[in-house]
N, C-alpha and C positions, 0 to 999 in steps of 0.2 A: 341608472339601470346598468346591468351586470352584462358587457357586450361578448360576444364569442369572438369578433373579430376587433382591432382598431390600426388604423394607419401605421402605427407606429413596428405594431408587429405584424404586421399584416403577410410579409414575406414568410416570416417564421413560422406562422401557424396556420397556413392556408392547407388546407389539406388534397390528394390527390383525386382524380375526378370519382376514382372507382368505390374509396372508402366506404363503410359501411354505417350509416346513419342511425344513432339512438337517440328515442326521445327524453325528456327532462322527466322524470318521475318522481322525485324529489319534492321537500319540502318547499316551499316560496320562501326567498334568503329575507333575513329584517326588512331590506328597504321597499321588496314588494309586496310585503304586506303593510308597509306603510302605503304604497299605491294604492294597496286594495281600502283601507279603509279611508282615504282622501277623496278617492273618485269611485268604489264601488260600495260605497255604504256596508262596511264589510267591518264589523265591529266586535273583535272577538269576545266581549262581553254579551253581544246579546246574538250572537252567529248562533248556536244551537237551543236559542228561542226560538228564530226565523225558522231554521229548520224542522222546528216542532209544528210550529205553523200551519208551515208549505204543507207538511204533510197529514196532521190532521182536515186539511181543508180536500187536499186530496182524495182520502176515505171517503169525508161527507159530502164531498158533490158529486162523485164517482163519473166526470164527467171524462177520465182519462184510466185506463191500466198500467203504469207503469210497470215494466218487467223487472226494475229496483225500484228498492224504498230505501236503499243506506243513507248515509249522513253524505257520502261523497258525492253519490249520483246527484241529489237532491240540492247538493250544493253548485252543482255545475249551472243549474237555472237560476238558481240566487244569484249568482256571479252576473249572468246574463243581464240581471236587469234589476241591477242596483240596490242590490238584499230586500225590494219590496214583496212577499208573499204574495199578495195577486197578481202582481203581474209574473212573478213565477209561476205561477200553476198556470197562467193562460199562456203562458210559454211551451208548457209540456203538454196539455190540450192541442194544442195547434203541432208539436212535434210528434206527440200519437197520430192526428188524425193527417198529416201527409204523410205519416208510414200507411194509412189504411187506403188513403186514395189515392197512394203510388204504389200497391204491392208489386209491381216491377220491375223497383229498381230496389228493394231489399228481399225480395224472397229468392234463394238458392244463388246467392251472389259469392261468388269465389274472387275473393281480392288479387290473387295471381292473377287470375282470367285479364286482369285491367293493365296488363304490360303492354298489350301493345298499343293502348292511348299512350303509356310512356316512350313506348317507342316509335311516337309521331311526334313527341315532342309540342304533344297538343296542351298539356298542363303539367306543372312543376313545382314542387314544394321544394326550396334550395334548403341545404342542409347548413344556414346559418339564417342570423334572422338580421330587420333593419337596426336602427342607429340606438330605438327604445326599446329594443329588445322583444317585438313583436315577429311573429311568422307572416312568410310572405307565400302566399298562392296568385303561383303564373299563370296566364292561359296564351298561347299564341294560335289565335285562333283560325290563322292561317295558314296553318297546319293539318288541319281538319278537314278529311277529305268525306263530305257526308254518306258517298256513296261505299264507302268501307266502314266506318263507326258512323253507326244509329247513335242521335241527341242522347238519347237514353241510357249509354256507355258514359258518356261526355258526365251525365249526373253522379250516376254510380261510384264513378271517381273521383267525383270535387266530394258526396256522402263518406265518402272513404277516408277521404282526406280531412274532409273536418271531425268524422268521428278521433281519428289518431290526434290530431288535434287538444280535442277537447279530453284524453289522457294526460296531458298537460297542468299543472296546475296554474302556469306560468301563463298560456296561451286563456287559460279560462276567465283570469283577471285582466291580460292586456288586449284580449283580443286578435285578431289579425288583418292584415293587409292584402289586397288583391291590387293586382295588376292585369290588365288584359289591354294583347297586343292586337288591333288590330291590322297589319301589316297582311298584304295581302287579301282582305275583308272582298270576298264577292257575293257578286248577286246571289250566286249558289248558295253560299252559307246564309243570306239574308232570309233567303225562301224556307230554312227550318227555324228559323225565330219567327214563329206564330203568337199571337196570345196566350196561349195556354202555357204555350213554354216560354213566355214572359214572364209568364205569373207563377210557374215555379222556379224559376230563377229567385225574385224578388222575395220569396216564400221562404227559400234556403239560407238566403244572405239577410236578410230583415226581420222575419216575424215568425219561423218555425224551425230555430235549430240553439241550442243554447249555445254561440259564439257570438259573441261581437265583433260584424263587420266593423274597424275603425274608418277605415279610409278605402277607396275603389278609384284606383288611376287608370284612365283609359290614354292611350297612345300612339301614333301612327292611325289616327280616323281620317277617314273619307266622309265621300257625303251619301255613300251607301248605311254610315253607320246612323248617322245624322237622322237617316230615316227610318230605322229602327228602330235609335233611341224612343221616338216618338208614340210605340206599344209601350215602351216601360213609363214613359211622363207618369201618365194618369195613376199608375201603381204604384209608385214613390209616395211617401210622405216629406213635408219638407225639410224636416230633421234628415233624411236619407240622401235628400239632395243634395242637403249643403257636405254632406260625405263623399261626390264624387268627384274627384277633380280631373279635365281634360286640357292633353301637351300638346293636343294637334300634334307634329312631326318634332317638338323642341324638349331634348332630355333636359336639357339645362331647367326646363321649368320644373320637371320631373324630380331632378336634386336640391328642389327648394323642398321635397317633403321624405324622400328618401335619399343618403347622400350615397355618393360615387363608392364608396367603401364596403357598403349591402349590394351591389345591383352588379347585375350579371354584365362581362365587359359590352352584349349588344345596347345598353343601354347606356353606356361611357362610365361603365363600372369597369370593375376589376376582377370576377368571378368568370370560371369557365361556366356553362349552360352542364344545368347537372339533370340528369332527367329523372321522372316521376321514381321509375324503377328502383332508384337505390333504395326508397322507401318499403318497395314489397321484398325486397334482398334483404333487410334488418329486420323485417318481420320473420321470416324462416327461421329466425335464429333466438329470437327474444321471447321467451316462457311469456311473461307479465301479459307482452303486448298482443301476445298469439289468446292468450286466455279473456284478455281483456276484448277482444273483436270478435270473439268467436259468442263471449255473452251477449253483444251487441245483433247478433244473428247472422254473422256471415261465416263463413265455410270453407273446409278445408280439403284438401287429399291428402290420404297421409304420405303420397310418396312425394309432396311439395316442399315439406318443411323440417327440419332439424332432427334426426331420429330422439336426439336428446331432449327437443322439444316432445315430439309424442309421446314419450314414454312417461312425462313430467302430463304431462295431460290427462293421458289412460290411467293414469295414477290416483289423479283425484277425481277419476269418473267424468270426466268433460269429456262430449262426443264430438269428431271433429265435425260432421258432416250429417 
């Protein structure tokens, strides 16, 4: 796979913390589409059958709205779950219906509004990816002061994060990686992991969002987390299980799956801590990705974002807000 970063240049092309982050829009280079069709059943001879498929089947069971029906959208759920047709559509059923039994955390959401989760440094999308060229989402969850961000900020932003994500064509077929630090992990934060907000954690990352959790390293646990973990058991399947792997307090076991060369130096990488932010800084600026978010239903002010952007907007009649 096609690395951003590698030891060799790693000096030369690191980039400064402030820089501005764009995502891959691009076409997938030959050898990931060799990926895609090795491990995602992704067969450009019969890909716009499947997609005939998914979406005749969508019509006839009308058991979901999709607010798209294109070849791309459609294709984002194929990727999910390995070009089968049904288990696509029961993909996009289950990502309708936790938009309808969370209207709180997608209606009237202004993706600026979420800087200052970035600036607690409570979650992180680093603007390079690991060794297979997958996206890495941080949480350091001990940064998280309950009593200033509501759980419900905490989602909005991880929502946020995987929709940009899944603009990707790259992130659509590899997947991505989560890490969550618990360092610092207290009772306090234990007391907002309830069931419910178990169960849509496991909802986002597992069974109602078209990405591919590959991997979930947990790090720096106590035995506060120990007893947490144990609302998610029950919710896991064991395919889900064998996905999550725990370092206790040891990176070194950490660089048996991520190496030293992706990971930020707190973890005996080599990366400075780049915070969520730069991510909504590249949005003000980028036409595609502002039109692309804005179809997903979230919202803008116009004095947020690039005049060059709004004008590219009001142009083709997209409202921001």
């Amino acid at each position: 796979m096609e690395n951003i970063v590698t030891a060799e240049n790693e000096e030369n092309t690191m980039p400064t913390p402030d820089y501005n982050v764009d995502l891959d829009l691009g076409e997938p280079p030959p050898e990931l589409q060799e990926y895609a069709r090795l491990q995602c059943g992704e067969d450009p001879n019969t890909r716009l059958q499947n997609i005939y498929e998914l979406r005749e089947m969508i019509y006839e069971r009308g058991e979901c709205n999709p607010h798209r029906m294109d070849d791309e959208f459609l294709l984002r759920f194929l990727r999910a779950r390995n070009f089968i047709p049904q288990r696509a559509h029961r993909l996009m059923v289950n990502y309708y219906q936790f938009k309808e039994d969370n209207p709180e955390l997608f209606e009237n959401v202004y993706p600026l509004d979420l800087r200052r989760i970035g600036d607690a440094n409570v979650i992180a999308v680093p603007p390079y990816r690991d060794q297979t060229g997958r996206r890495l989402l941080l949480y350091r969850i001990g940064c998280w002061d309950p009593k200033t961000v509501a759980v419900e900020d905490i989602f909005k932003a991880t929502i946020f994060a995987l929709e940009l994500g899944m603009l990707e064509q790259r992130t659509q077929i590899l997947g991505g990686v989560a890490l969550f630090d618990l360092e610092d992990l207290s009772t306090q934060h234990a007391w907002q992991i309830t069931p419910a907000v178990a169960s849509k954690i496991v909802k986002l990352l597992v069974s109602s969002f078209p990405a591919t959790t590959h991997a979930i390293h947990v790090i720096n646990h106590s035995w506060i987390f120990d007893t947490m973990y144990n609302i998610f058991k029950p919710l896991l399947t064991s395919e889900m299980r064998s996905r999550i792997y725990f370092h206790g307090y040891d990176v070194t076991s950490l660089h048996k799956h991520i190496l030293p060369d992706y990971l930020p130096e707190r973890y005996g990488g080599v990366w400075p801590d780049y915070p969520y932010t730069i991510w909504l800084e590249s949005l003000k600026k980028n036409y595609e990705v502002a039109k692309e978010v804005i179809a997903c239903g979230y919202k803008f002010r116009e004095e947020e974002i690039c005049p060059e952007v709004v004008r590219r907007l009001k142009q083709e009649g997209i409202k921001l807000s």
